[in-house]
C-alpha positions in Angstrom: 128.8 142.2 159.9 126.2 140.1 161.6 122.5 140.1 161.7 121.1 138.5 164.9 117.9 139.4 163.7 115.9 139.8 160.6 115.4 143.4 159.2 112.5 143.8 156.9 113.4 142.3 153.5 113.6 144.3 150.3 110.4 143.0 148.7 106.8 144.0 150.3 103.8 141.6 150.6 100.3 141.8 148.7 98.9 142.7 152.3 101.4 146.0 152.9 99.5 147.7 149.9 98.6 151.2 151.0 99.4 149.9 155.0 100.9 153.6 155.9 100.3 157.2 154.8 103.5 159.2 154.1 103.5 162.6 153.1 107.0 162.5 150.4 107.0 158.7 150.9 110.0 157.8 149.2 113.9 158.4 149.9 115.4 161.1 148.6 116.9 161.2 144.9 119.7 159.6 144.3 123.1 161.2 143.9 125.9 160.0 141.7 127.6 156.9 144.4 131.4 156.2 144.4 132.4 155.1 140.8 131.0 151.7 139.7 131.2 150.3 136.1 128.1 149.1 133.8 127.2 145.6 133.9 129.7 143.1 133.2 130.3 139.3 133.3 132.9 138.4 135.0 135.5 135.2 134.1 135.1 132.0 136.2 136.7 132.0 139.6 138.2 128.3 140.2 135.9 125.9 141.9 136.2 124.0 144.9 134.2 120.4 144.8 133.3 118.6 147.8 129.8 117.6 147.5 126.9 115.8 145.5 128.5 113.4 143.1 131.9 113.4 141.6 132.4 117.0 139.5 130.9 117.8 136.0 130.7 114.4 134.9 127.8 113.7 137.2 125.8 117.1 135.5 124.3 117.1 132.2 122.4 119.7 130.4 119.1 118.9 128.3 120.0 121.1 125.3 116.1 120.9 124.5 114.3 122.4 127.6 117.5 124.0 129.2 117.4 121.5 132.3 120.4 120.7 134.0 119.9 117.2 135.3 122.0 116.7 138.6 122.9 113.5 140.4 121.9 114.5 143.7 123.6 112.4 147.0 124.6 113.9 150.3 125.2 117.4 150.9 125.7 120.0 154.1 122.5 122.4 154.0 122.0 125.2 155.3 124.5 127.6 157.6 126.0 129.2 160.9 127.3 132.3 159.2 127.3 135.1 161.2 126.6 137.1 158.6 123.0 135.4 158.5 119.7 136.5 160.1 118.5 134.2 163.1 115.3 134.5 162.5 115.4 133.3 158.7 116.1 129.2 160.2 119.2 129.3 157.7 121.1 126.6 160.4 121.8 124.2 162.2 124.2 122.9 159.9 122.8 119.1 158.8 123.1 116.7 156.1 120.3 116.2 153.3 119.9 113.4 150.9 118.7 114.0 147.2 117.6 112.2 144.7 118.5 112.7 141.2 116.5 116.0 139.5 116.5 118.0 136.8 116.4 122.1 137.4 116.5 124.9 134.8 120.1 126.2 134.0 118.3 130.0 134.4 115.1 132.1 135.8 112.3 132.1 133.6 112.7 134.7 131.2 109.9 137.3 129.7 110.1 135.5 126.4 109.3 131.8 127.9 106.6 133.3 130.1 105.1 135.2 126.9 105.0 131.8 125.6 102.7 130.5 128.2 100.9 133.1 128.7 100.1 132.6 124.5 98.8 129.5 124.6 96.8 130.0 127.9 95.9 133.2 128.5 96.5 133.2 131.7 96.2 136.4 134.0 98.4 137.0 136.6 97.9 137.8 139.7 99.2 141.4 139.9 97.0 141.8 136.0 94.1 141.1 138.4 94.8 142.8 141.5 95.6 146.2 138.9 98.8 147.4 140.4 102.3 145.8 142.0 105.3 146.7 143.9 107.8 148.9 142.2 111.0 150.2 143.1 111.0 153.7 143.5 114.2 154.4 141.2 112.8 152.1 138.6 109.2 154.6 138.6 109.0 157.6 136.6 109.1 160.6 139.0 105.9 161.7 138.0 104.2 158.6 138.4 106.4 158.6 142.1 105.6 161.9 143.6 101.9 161.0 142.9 101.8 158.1 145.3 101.4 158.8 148.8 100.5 155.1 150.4 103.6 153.0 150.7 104.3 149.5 152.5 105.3 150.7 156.5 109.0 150.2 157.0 109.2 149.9 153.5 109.0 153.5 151.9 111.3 152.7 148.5 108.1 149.9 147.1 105.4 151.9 145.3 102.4 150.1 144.6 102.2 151.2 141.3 98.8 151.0 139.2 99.1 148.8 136.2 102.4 147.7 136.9 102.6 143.4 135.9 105.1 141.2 134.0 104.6 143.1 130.1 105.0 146.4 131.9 107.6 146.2 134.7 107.7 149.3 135.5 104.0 150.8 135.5 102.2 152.2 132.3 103.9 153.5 129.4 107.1 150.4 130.0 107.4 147.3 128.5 109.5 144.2 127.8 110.3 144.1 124.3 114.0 145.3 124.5 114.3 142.7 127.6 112.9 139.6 126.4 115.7 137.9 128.0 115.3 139.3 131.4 113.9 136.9 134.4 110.1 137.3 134.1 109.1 139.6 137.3 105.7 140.7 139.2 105.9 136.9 139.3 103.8 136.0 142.0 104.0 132.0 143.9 100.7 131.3 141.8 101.6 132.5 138.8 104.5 130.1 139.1 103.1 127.3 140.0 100.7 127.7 136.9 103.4 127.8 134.6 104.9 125.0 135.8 101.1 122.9 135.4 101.6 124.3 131.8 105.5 123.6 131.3 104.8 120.1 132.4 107.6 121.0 135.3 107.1 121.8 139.3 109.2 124.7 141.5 112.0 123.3 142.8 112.5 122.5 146.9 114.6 124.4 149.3 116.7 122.0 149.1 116.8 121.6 145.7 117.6 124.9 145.3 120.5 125.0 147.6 122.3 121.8 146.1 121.7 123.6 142.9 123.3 126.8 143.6 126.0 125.4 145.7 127.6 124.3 142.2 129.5 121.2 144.1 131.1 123.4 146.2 130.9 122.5 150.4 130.3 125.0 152.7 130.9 128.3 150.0 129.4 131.2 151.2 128.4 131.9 147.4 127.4 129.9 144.1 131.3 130.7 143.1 133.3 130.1 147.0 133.6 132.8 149.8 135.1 135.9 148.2 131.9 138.5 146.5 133.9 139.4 144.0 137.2 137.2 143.7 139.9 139.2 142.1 137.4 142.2 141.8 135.2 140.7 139.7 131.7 140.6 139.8 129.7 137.8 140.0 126.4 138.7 140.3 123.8 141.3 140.0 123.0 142.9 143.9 122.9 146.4 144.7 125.8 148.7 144.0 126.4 151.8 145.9 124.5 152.9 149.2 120.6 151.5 149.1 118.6 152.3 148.7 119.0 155.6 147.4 122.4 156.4 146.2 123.2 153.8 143.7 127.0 153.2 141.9 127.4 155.6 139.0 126.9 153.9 135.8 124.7 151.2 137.4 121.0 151.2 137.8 118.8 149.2 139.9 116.8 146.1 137.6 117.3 143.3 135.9 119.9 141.4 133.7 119.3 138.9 131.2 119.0 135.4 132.5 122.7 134.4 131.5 124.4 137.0 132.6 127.7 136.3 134.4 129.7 132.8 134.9 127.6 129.8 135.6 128.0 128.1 139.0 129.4 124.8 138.5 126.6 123.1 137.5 126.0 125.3 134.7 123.3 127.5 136.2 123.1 130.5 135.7 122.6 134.1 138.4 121.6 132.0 141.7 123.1 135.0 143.3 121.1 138.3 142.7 118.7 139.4 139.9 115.3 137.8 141.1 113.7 136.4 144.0 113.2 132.5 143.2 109.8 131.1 144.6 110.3 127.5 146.0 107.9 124.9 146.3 107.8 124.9 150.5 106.1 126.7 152.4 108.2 128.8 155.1 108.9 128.1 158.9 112.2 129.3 160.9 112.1 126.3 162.3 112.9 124.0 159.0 116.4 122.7 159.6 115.1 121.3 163.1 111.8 120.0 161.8 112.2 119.4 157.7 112.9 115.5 156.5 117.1 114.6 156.1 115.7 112.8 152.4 113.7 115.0 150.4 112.5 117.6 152.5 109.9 119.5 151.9 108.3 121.4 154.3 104.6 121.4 153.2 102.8 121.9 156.6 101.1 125.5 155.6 102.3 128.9 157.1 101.0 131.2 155.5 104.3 132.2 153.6 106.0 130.2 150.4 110.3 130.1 150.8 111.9 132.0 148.5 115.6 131.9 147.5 118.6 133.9 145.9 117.9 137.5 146.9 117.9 140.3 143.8 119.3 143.8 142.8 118.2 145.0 145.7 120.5 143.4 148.0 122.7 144.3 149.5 125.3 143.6 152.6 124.4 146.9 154.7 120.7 146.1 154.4 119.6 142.7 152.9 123.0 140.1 152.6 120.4 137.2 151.5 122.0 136.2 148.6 124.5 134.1 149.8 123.2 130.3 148.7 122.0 129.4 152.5 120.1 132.6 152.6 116.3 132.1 153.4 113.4 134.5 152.7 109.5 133.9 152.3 106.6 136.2 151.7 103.0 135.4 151.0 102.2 133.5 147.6 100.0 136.4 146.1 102.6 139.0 146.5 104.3 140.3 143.4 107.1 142.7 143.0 109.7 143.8 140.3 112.5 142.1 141.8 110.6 138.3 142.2 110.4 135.8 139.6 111.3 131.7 139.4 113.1 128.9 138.2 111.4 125.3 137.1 112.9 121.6 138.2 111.7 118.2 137.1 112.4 114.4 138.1 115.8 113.5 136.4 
Protein backbone atom coordinates (compact mmCIF):
# COMPACT_ATOMS: atom_id res chain seq x y z
CA UNK A 1 0.00 0.00 0.00
CA UNK A 2 1.91 3.22 -0.77
CA UNK A 3 1.85 6.68 0.65
CA UNK A 4 3.06 9.30 -1.86
CA UNK A 5 2.24 11.64 0.56
CA UNK A 6 2.09 12.27 4.22
CA UNK A 7 -1.36 11.97 6.01
CA UNK A 8 -1.62 13.69 9.24
CA UNK A 9 0.22 11.67 11.90
CA UNK A 10 -1.42 10.09 14.96
CA UNK A 11 -0.05 12.44 17.61
CA UNK A 12 -1.23 16.36 17.62
CA UNK A 13 0.98 19.36 18.29
CA UNK A 14 0.96 21.84 21.43
CA UNK A 15 -0.37 24.40 18.79
CA UNK A 16 -3.65 22.25 17.53
CA UNK A 17 -5.07 22.66 21.13
CA UNK A 18 -8.72 23.73 20.85
CA UNK A 19 -7.80 24.63 16.80
CA UNK A 20 -11.55 23.37 15.60
CA UNK A 21 -15.03 23.30 17.20
CA UNK A 22 -16.84 19.89 16.74
CA UNK A 23 -20.10 19.33 17.87
CA UNK A 24 -19.67 15.05 18.97
CA UNK A 25 -15.97 15.48 18.16
CA UNK A 26 -14.78 12.17 18.55
CA UNK A 27 -15.37 8.80 16.34
CA UNK A 28 -17.96 6.74 17.22
CA UNK A 29 -17.62 3.91 19.95
CA UNK A 30 -15.86 1.15 19.31
CA UNK A 31 -17.42 -2.17 18.43
CA UNK A 32 -15.93 -5.55 19.22
CA UNK A 33 -13.04 -5.86 15.86
CA UNK A 34 -12.31 -9.25 14.26
CA UNK A 35 -10.84 -11.52 17.11
CA UNK A 36 -7.31 -10.54 18.38
CA UNK A 37 -5.59 -12.02 21.41
CA UNK A 38 -4.22 -10.03 24.68
CA UNK A 39 -0.75 -8.93 24.67
CA UNK A 40 1.85 -11.36 24.06
CA UNK A 41 5.59 -11.61 23.44
CA UNK A 42 6.37 -13.35 20.78
CA UNK A 43 9.78 -15.84 20.35
CA UNK A 44 12.65 -14.43 18.30
CA UNK A 45 12.44 -14.57 14.59
CA UNK A 46 15.99 -15.49 13.13
CA UNK A 47 18.22 -12.56 12.23
CA UNK A 48 19.76 -11.55 9.22
CA UNK A 49 23.37 -9.60 9.79
CA UNK A 50 24.83 -7.46 7.30
CA UNK A 51 25.74 -4.31 8.85
CA UNK A 52 27.66 -2.31 11.69
CA UNK A 53 30.36 -4.58 12.98
CA UNK A 54 30.55 -8.28 13.02
CA UNK A 55 27.24 -9.79 15.12
CA UNK A 56 26.79 -9.80 18.92
CA UNK A 57 30.27 -9.91 19.70
CA UNK A 58 30.63 -6.29 18.67
CA UNK A 59 27.36 -5.35 21.34
CA UNK A 60 27.65 -5.21 24.98
CA UNK A 61 25.25 -4.35 27.57
CA UNK A 62 26.18 -2.07 30.73
CA UNK A 63 24.33 -4.22 33.37
CA UNK A 64 24.51 -0.98 35.61
CA UNK A 65 22.69 1.76 33.59
CA UNK A 66 20.98 -0.59 30.95
CA UNK A 67 23.20 0.84 27.95
CA UNK A 68 23.82 -1.15 25.19
CA UNK A 69 27.16 -0.03 23.91
CA UNK A 70 27.39 -0.62 20.04
CA UNK A 71 30.41 -0.56 17.70
CA UNK A 72 29.10 1.69 15.17
CA UNK A 73 30.81 1.51 11.35
CA UNK A 74 29.10 1.78 8.03
CA UNK A 75 25.52 1.27 7.54
CA UNK A 76 22.67 1.94 4.66
CA UNK A 77 20.22 4.61 6.20
CA UNK A 78 17.24 5.43 5.40
CA UNK A 79 14.66 3.93 2.55
CA UNK A 80 12.80 3.73 -0.93
CA UNK A 81 9.92 1.73 0.40
CA UNK A 82 6.91 2.34 -1.19
CA UNK A 83 5.23 1.78 1.59
CA UNK A 84 6.77 5.20 2.96
CA UNK A 85 5.49 8.81 2.93
CA UNK A 86 7.50 11.17 0.48
CA UNK A 87 7.18 13.87 2.23
CA UNK A 88 8.74 12.33 5.62
CA UNK A 89 12.70 12.56 3.68
CA UNK A 90 12.92 8.77 4.69
CA UNK A 91 15.30 8.20 1.26
CA UNK A 92 17.53 8.40 -0.92
CA UNK A 93 19.10 5.39 0.20
CA UNK A 94 22.99 6.47 1.45
CA UNK A 95 25.65 5.24 3.59
CA UNK A 96 26.42 6.78 7.22
CA UNK A 97 29.44 6.36 9.34
CA UNK A 98 29.15 6.01 13.24
CA UNK A 99 31.19 6.08 15.81
CA UNK A 100 31.00 3.87 18.63
CA UNK A 101 27.85 4.89 21.27
CA UNK A 102 26.17 3.71 23.91
CA UNK A 103 21.97 3.76 23.77
CA UNK A 104 19.54 2.44 26.36
CA UNK A 105 18.38 -1.18 25.72
CA UNK A 106 14.50 0.41 26.41
CA UNK A 107 12.23 3.68 26.60
CA UNK A 108 12.36 5.46 29.71
CA UNK A 109 10.05 3.95 31.93
CA UNK A 110 7.54 5.77 34.62
CA UNK A 111 9.64 4.46 37.47
CA UNK A 112 13.15 6.00 36.05
CA UNK A 113 11.38 9.18 35.26
CA UNK A 114 9.82 9.26 38.96
CA UNK A 115 13.35 8.98 39.87
CA UNK A 116 14.30 12.18 38.29
CA UNK A 117 11.64 13.90 38.76
CA UNK A 118 12.47 12.97 42.93
CA UNK A 119 15.51 14.49 43.05
CA UNK A 120 14.71 17.53 40.89
CA UNK A 121 11.46 18.38 40.99
CA UNK A 122 11.14 19.09 37.83
CA UNK A 123 7.67 20.11 36.12
CA UNK A 124 6.84 19.09 32.89
CA UNK A 125 5.76 20.73 30.35
CA UNK A 126 2.22 19.32 29.93
CA UNK A 127 2.11 19.80 34.36
CA UNK A 128 2.56 23.50 33.33
CA UNK A 129 0.55 23.96 30.28
CA UNK A 130 -2.50 22.01 32.68
CA UNK A 131 -3.78 19.59 30.12
CA UNK A 132 -2.32 17.05 27.17
CA UNK A 133 -3.37 15.06 24.33
CA UNK A 134 -5.33 11.94 25.01
CA UNK A 135 -6.59 9.29 23.08
CA UNK A 136 -10.15 9.24 22.99
CA UNK A 137 -10.58 5.34 23.83
CA UNK A 138 -8.00 5.75 26.58
CA UNK A 139 -10.55 8.91 28.23
CA UNK A 140 -13.39 8.10 30.44
CA UNK A 141 -16.61 8.80 28.41
CA UNK A 142 -17.68 11.26 30.68
CA UNK A 143 -14.66 13.21 30.70
CA UNK A 144 -14.98 12.64 26.52
CA UNK A 145 -18.46 13.71 25.70
CA UNK A 146 -17.51 16.95 27.73
CA UNK A 147 -14.86 18.12 25.40
CA UNK A 148 -15.93 19.85 22.33
CA UNK A 149 -12.44 21.51 20.98
CA UNK A 150 -10.35 18.87 19.31
CA UNK A 151 -7.04 19.18 17.07
CA UNK A 152 -8.60 19.76 13.14
CA UNK A 153 -8.05 16.60 11.10
CA UNK A 154 -7.42 15.03 14.24
CA UNK A 155 -10.82 14.39 16.12
CA UNK A 156 -9.68 10.94 18.16
CA UNK A 157 -6.77 13.57 20.50
CA UNK A 158 -8.70 15.14 23.41
CA UNK A 159 -6.84 17.75 25.10
CA UNK A 160 -7.63 16.58 28.32
CA UNK A 161 -7.33 18.91 31.53
CA UNK A 162 -4.81 17.55 33.94
CA UNK A 163 -3.75 14.93 31.93
CA UNK A 164 0.68 14.53 32.41
CA UNK A 165 3.08 11.70 32.95
CA UNK A 166 1.57 10.44 36.90
CA UNK A 167 -1.86 10.61 35.39
CA UNK A 168 -1.87 9.37 31.79
CA UNK A 169 -5.08 9.42 31.21
CA UNK A 170 -6.58 12.64 32.84
CA UNK A 171 -7.71 12.99 36.58
CA UNK A 172 -8.66 10.21 38.68
CA UNK A 173 -5.59 7.70 36.56
CA UNK A 174 -2.32 6.99 37.62
CA UNK A 175 0.87 4.99 37.08
CA UNK A 176 1.30 2.93 39.99
CA UNK A 177 0.15 -0.49 38.48
CA UNK A 178 2.42 0.65 35.28
CA UNK A 179 5.68 1.66 36.66
CA UNK A 180 7.20 -0.25 34.01
CA UNK A 181 5.53 1.41 31.10
CA UNK A 182 7.58 4.03 28.78
CA UNK A 183 7.11 7.30 30.55
CA UNK A 184 4.50 9.40 28.21
CA UNK A 185 3.06 13.19 27.95
CA UNK A 186 6.91 13.29 27.48
CA UNK A 187 7.50 16.36 25.70
CA UNK A 188 11.26 17.12 23.57
CA UNK A 189 12.10 19.35 26.74
CA UNK A 190 11.22 17.32 29.21
CA UNK A 191 13.68 14.85 27.63
CA UNK A 192 16.30 16.66 27.10
CA UNK A 193 16.16 17.65 30.93
CA UNK A 194 16.32 14.27 32.02
CA UNK A 195 19.07 13.51 30.03
CA UNK A 196 21.05 16.95 31.71
CA UNK A 197 20.11 15.02 34.97
CA UNK A 198 20.86 11.31 33.83
CA UNK A 199 24.29 12.57 32.75
CA UNK A 200 23.14 11.14 29.07
CA UNK A 201 21.88 13.07 25.72
CA UNK A 202 18.85 11.85 23.11
CA UNK A 203 20.18 9.80 20.68
CA UNK A 204 20.57 11.03 16.66
CA UNK A 205 18.45 9.98 13.81
CA UNK A 206 20.99 8.04 12.94
CA UNK A 207 21.70 6.68 16.00
CA UNK A 208 18.44 5.59 16.28
CA UNK A 209 18.16 3.79 13.09
CA UNK A 210 21.59 1.74 13.45
CA UNK A 211 20.12 0.93 16.71
CA UNK A 212 16.90 -0.38 15.79
CA UNK A 213 18.08 -1.99 12.63
CA UNK A 214 19.55 -4.76 15.09
CA UNK A 215 22.53 -5.58 12.37
CA UNK A 216 20.12 -6.33 9.96
CA UNK A 217 20.59 -4.50 6.11
CA UNK A 218 17.86 -3.18 4.52
CA UNK A 219 14.93 -4.99 6.97
CA UNK A 220 11.82 -3.28 6.79
CA UNK A 221 11.56 -3.92 10.66
CA UNK A 222 13.86 -4.18 13.88
CA UNK A 223 13.23 -8.19 13.31
CA UNK A 224 13.46 -8.49 9.00
CA UNK A 225 10.45 -7.78 6.50
CA UNK A 226 7.57 -9.93 7.62
CA UNK A 227 5.13 -7.85 10.72
CA UNK A 228 4.55 -10.72 12.27
CA UNK A 229 6.83 -13.78 11.04
CA UNK A 230 5.06 -17.00 11.59
CA UNK A 231 2.05 -14.97 13.14
CA UNK A 232 3.71 -13.68 15.80
CA UNK A 233 3.74 -10.43 17.08
CA UNK A 234 6.47 -8.42 17.45
CA UNK A 235 5.47 -5.22 18.51
CA UNK A 236 2.80 -3.17 20.04
CA UNK A 237 0.86 -1.00 16.91
CA UNK A 238 -2.79 -0.83 16.57
CA UNK A 239 -4.92 -3.87 16.23
CA UNK A 240 -8.19 -3.85 14.57
CA UNK A 241 -9.61 -0.86 12.34
CA UNK A 242 -8.27 2.72 13.87
CA UNK A 243 -9.11 4.39 15.11
CA UNK A 244 -12.28 3.28 16.38
CA UNK A 245 -12.86 -0.37 16.17
CA UNK A 246 -10.00 -1.94 17.98
CA UNK A 247 -9.15 -6.03 18.01
CA UNK A 248 -11.26 -7.74 20.73
CA UNK A 249 -9.24 -8.37 23.76
CA UNK A 250 -6.78 -5.62 22.92
CA UNK A 251 -6.82 -2.07 24.01
CA UNK A 252 -5.10 0.93 22.81
CA UNK A 253 -1.91 1.99 25.47
CA UNK A 254 1.14 1.06 26.49
CA UNK A 255 3.31 -2.11 27.40
CA UNK A 256 5.99 -2.38 29.68
CA UNK A 257 9.36 -1.34 28.31
CA UNK A 258 10.49 -5.07 27.74
CA UNK A 259 7.86 -6.33 26.22
CA UNK A 260 8.43 -8.66 23.25
CA UNK A 261 11.95 -10.06 21.73
CA UNK A 262 14.81 -7.70 21.59
CA UNK A 263 16.12 -6.64 18.24
CA UNK A 264 19.54 -7.92 17.79
CA UNK A 265 21.25 -5.57 19.70
CA UNK A 266 19.29 -6.29 22.67
CA UNK A 267 16.95 -3.34 22.60
CA UNK A 268 13.93 -3.61 23.40
CA UNK A 269 10.14 -2.21 21.39
CA UNK A 270 11.89 0.10 18.61
CA UNK A 271 8.77 -0.88 16.77
CA UNK A 272 5.43 0.56 18.44
CA UNK A 273 4.59 1.55 22.03
CA UNK A 274 5.99 5.31 22.19
CA UNK A 275 7.08 7.99 19.99
CA UNK A 276 11.01 8.33 20.60
CA UNK A 277 12.25 12.10 20.52
CA UNK A 278 15.68 12.44 18.74
CA UNK A 279 18.15 14.89 19.24
CA UNK A 280 17.71 16.62 15.47
CA UNK A 281 15.68 18.84 14.51
CA UNK A 282 13.40 17.84 11.36
CA UNK A 283 13.72 18.69 7.61
CA UNK A 284 12.38 16.39 4.56
CA UNK A 285 15.28 17.22 3.02
CA UNK A 286 17.84 15.32 5.52
CA UNK A 287 19.20 12.39 3.53
CA UNK A 288 20.16 15.11 0.74
CA UNK A 289 21.55 17.69 3.12
CA UNK A 290 22.53 15.81 6.63
CA UNK A 291 26.60 14.87 7.09
CA UNK A 292 27.60 10.86 5.75
CA UNK A 293 29.77 10.82 9.56
CA UNK A 294 27.68 11.78 12.41
CA UNK A 295 24.88 13.50 11.10
CA UNK A 296 23.02 15.59 12.89
CA UNK A 297 20.84 17.86 11.45
CA UNK A 298 20.83 20.88 13.93
CA UNK A 299 20.01 23.83 11.59
CA UNK A 300 16.46 24.75 13.50
CA UNK A 301 12.97 23.99 11.91
CA UNK A 302 10.80 24.48 14.08
CA UNK A 303 10.10 20.63 14.56
CA UNK A 304 12.43 17.96 16.72
CA UNK A 305 12.60 14.09 14.63
CA UNK A 306 10.99 11.64 16.27
CA UNK A 307 11.22 7.84 15.64
CA UNK A 308 9.49 4.35 16.06
CA UNK A 309 5.79 5.19 15.77
CA UNK A 310 3.28 3.78 18.80
CA UNK A 311 -0.09 1.97 19.46
CA UNK A 312 -1.52 3.99 17.40
CA UNK A 313 -0.11 2.87 14.20
CA UNK A 314 -1.14 1.37 12.10
CA UNK A 315 -0.71 0.30 8.17
CA UNK A 316 -4.22 1.72 6.82
CA UNK A 317 -3.42 5.01 8.54
CA UNK A 318 0.04 5.67 10.04
CA UNK A 319 2.76 2.63 8.74
CA UNK A 320 5.66 4.76 10.55
CA UNK A 321 7.00 2.20 12.52
CA UNK A 322 9.01 0.50 10.23
CA UNK A 323 12.91 1.44 11.44
CA UNK A 324 13.38 4.15 8.32
CA UNK A 325 10.10 5.74 9.29
CA UNK A 326 10.51 9.50 10.03
CA UNK A 327 8.12 11.83 11.97
CA UNK A 328 8.60 15.20 13.90
CA UNK A 329 6.35 17.50 15.79
CA UNK A 330 7.10 20.60 17.81
CA UNK A 331 9.37 20.16 21.04
CA UNK A 332 6.56 21.42 23.49
CA UNK A 333 3.99 18.95 22.33
CA UNK A 334 3.01 16.12 24.64
CA UNK A 335 0.76 13.22 24.09
CA UNK A 336 0.02 9.74 25.60
CA UNK A 337 1.58 7.89 22.98
CA UNK A 338 5.31 10.01 23.00
CA UNK A 339 8.02 9.30 25.29
CA UNK A 340 12.20 8.64 24.79
CA UNK A 341 15.10 6.67 24.86
CA UNK A 342 18.79 8.08 26.30
CA UNK A 343 22.36 7.28 24.40
CA UNK A 344 25.84 8.21 25.60
CA UNK A 345 29.52 8.21 24.08
CA UNK A 346 30.63 4.41 24.22
Amino acid sequence: MGHPTGKSCCMPSASRVGAEDVDNATPAPPAAGPGGADHVAQAKAPPRRACGGDGDDDVRVDGDDALAHLPGGSFMMGSEDPDGFATDGEGPVRAVHLRPFAISRTAVSNREFAEFVRATQYVTSAERAGASFVFYLQVAEATRNAIRRVPSGLPWWLPVQGACWQRPQGPGSHIYESLDHPVVHISWFDAQAYCTWAGRRLPSEAQWEYAARGGLAGSKYPWGDELEPAGQRRCNIWRGEFPGRPARGWQPGTLPVTAFEPNGHGLYNMAGNVWEWCADWFTPDYHSIAAAVDPVHIAQTGRRSMRGGSFLCHVSYCNRYRVAARNSNTPDSTSSNCGFRVAAAA
